[in-house]
C-alpha positions in Angstrom: -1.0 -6.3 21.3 2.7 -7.0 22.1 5.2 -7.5 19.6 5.7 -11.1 18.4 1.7 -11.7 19.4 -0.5 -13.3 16.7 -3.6 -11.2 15.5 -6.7 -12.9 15.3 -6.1 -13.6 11.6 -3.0 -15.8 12.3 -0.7 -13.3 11.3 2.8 -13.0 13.3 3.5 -9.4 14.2 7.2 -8.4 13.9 8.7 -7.3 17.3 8.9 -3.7 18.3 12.7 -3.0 17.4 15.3 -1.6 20.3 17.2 1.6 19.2 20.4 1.3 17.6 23.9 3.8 17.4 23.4 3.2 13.4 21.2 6.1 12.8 21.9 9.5 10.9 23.5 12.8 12.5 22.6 12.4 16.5 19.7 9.7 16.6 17.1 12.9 16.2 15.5 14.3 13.4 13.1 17.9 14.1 11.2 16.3 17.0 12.0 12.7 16.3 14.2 10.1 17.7 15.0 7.3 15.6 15.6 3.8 16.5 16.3 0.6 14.6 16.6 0.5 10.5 13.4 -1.3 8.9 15.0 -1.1 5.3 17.6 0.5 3.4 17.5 0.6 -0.4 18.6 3.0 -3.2 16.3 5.5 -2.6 15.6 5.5 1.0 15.9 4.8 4.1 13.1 3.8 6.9 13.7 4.2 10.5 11.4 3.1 13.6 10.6 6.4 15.4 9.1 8.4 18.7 9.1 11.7 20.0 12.1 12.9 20.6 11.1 13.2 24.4 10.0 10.2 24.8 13.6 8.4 25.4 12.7 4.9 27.6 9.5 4.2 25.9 9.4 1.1 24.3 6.6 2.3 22.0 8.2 3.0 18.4 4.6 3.9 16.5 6.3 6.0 13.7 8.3 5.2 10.5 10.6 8.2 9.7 11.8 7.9 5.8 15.0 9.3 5.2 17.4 9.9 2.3 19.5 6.9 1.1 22.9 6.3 2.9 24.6 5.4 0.1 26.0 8.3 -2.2 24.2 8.2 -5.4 21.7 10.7 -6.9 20.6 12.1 -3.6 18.9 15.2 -5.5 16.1 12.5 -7.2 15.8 11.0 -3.6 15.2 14.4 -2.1 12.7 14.8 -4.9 10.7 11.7 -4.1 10.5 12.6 -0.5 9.0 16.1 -1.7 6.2 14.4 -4.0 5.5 12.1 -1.0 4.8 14.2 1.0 3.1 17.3 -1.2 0.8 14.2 -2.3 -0.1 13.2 0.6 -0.8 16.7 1.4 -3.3 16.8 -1.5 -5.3 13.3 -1.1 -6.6 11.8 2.1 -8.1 8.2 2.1 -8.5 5.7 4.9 -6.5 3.6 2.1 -3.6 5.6 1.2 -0.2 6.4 3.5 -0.4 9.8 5.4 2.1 12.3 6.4 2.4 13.0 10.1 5.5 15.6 9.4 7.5 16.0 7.3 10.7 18.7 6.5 12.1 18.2 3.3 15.0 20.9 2.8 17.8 21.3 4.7 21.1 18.4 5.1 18.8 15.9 6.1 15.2 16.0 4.7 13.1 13.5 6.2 8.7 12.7 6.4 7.5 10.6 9.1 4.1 8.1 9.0 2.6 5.9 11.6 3.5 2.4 11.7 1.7 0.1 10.7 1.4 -3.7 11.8 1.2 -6.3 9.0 3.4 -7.4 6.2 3.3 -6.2 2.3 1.3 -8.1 -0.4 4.4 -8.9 -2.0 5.6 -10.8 1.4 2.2 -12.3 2.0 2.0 -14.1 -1.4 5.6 -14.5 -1.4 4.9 -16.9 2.4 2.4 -18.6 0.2 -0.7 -17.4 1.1 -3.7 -17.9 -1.1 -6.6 -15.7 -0.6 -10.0 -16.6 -1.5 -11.2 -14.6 -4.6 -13.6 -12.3 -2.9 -10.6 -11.1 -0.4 -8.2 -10.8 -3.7 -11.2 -8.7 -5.0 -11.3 -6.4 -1.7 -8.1 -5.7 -1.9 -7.7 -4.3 -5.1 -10.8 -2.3 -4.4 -9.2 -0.6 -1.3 -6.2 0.2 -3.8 -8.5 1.3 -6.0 -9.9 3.7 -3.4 -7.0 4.7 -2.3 -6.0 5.6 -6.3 -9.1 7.2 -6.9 -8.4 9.9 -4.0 -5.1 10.2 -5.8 -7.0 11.0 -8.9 -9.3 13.4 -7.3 -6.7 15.4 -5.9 -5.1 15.9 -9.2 -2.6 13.2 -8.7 -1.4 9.4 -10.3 0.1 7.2 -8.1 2.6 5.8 -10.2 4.2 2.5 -8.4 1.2 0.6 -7.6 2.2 -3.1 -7.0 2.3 -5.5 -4.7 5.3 -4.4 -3.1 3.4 -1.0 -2.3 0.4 -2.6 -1.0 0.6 -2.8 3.1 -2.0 -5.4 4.2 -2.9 -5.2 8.0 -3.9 -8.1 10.1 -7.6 -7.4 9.6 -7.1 -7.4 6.1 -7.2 -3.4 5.5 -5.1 -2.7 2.8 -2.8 0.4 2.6 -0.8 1.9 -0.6 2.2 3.1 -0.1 4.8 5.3 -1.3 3.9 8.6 -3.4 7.7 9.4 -4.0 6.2 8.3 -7.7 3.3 10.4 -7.5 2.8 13.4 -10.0 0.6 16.0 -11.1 -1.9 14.6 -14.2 -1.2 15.8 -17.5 -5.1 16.4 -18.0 -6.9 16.8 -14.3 -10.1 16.1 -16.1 -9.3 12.5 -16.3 -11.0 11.8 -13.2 -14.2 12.0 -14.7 -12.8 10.6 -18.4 -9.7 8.2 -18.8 -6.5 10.0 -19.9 -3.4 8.5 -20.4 -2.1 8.7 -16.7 -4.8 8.1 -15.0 -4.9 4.9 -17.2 -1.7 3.9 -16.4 -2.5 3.3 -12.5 -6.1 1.5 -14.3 -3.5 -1.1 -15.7 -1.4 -1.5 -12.5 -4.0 -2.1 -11.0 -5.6 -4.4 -13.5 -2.2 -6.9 -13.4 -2.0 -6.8 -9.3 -5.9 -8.4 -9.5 -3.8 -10.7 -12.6 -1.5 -11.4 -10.0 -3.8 -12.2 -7.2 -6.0 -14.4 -9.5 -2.6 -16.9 -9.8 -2.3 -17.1 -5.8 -6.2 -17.5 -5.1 -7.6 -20.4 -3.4 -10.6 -20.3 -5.6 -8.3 -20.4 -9.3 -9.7 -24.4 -9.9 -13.1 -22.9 -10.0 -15.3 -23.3 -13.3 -13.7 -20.8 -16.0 -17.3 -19.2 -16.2 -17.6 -18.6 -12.8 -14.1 -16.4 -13.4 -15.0 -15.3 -16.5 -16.9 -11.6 -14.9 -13.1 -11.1 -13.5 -11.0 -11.7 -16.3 -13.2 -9.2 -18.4 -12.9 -7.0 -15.8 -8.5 -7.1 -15.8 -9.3 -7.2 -19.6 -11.3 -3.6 -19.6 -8.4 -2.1 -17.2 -5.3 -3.9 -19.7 -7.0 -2.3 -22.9 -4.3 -1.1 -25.6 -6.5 2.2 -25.5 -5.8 3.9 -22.4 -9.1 5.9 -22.8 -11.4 2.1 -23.2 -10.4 1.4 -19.4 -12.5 2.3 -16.7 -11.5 5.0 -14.4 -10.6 4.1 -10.4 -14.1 5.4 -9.1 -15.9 2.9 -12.0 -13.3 0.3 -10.6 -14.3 0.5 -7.0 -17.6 -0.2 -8.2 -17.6 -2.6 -10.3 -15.5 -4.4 -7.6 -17.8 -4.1 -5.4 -20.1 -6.1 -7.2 -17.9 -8.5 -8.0 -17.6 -9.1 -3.9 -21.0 -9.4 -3.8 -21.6 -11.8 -5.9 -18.3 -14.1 -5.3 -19.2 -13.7 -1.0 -20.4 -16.5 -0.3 -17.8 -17.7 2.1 -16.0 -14.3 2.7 -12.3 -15.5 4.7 -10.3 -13.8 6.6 -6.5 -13.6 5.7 -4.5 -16.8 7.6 -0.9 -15.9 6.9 0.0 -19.0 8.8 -2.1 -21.5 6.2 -1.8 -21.9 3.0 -5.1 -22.3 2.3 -7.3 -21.1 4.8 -10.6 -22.2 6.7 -13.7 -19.5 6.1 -15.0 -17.0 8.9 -17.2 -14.5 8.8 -15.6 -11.0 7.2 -17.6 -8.0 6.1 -16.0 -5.7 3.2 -14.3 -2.3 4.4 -16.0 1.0 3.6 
């Protein structure tokens, strides 16, 4: 698909961007060269990449994540890039970012991760899109999965929100950035709640709060909402060990699709409210 295309769910893709001077050192990183800035924040910096011997392709199918260019507390970036990438080291999902490479000593520590097409949850909600309740449902599901490997490996996530959410054009959902992501204080809370494992429970019990505002499906009956908002409640409870862990989760969302999938729709970024098409849930 080229750049500035429109998938088959409506949804623009941003073009491919051209290389630019503005990058770090020469332009190459180990075997990477680096083209345009996609962000710049406080704690890092995200640059369209290729193999370095690939100078004249207009493909730019990797993100390389640097470390902010502003001086500040460059020691605590360089620490977020190493739990990024010894996390994603630990936990694979078809949900959660990978690592392609990564080097994360030296002057100018860097990881690199394949791009992916699509737009954030934050931006999708922010363009006013309203997704039906069983797609709102998916996607915290896929989170969930994606937290639950996190778990299994040992690990909590830490940051999940809407802003680390990645939803593709398809609808797959992607969560993002580990730089948060650290070691559980008791591993056998994958099996029973503990305290941080519970604490991505609750992030992820107000992004399906969140989601529940935007959905098309909100001026329902408050009975036919009512299995949801016990759900959010169980994940929200002041006792961290009353909420459900993320395998429990995933399941019980999974019902819930079942039940509310009556007219399963596909994400429409360009609608506000959208018209219903066939969509079967992700694995």
């Amino acid at each position: 698909m080229k750049a500035g295309s429109t998938g088959s769910t409506g949804l623009t893709l941003r073009a491919v961007p051209e290389p630019t001077d503005s990058v770090p050192g020469s332009g190459v990183l180990g075997i990477w060269r680096l083209g345009a800035c996609l962000h710049a924040g406080p704690r890092s910096q995200h640059w369209a990449a290729q193999p370095a011997d690939a100078r004249g392709n207009p493909r730019w199918d990797y993100v390389v994540r640097t470390l902010p260019k502003q001086p500040g507390d460059r020691e605590a970036a360089r620490a977020g890039l190493r739990r990024f990438a010894e996390a994603a080291a630990l936990a694979q999902d078809r949900h959660l970012v990978c690592v392609t490479d990564a080097a994360c000593e030296g002057n100018e520590p860097f990881l690199v991760m394949p791009r992916l097409t699509g737009r954030t949850l934050n931006e999708a909600l922010a363009a006013n899109y309203r997704p039906p309740l069983a797609v709102a449902l998916w996607w915290v599901r896929q989170a969930a999965q994606a937290a639950a490997a996190l778990h299994r490996a040992g690990l909590m996530h830490g940051d999940i929100r809407p802003e680390t959410a990645w939803v593709a054009p398809d609808g797959t959902l992607t969560l993002l950035d580990l730089s948060s992501a650290v070691p559980l204080t008791d591993p056998a809370g994958v099996s029973e709640p503990s305290p941080t494992t519970a604490d991505d429970l609750a992030a992820l019990g107000h992004l399906l709060w969140n989601l529940l505002a935007y959905t098309c499906d909100r001026s329902a009956q408050t009975a036919r909402l009512e299995p949801v908002a016990d759900l959010i409640a169980e994940t929200l409870a002041p006792d961290p060990h009353a909420r459900p862990t993320a395998t429990q989760l995933v399941e019980r969302l999974e019902c819930l699709e079942l039940v509310y999938l009556g007219r399963h729709i596909r994400p429409e970024w360009g609608s506000a409210v959208t018209e219903p098409t066939e969509l079967r849930p992700a694995a």
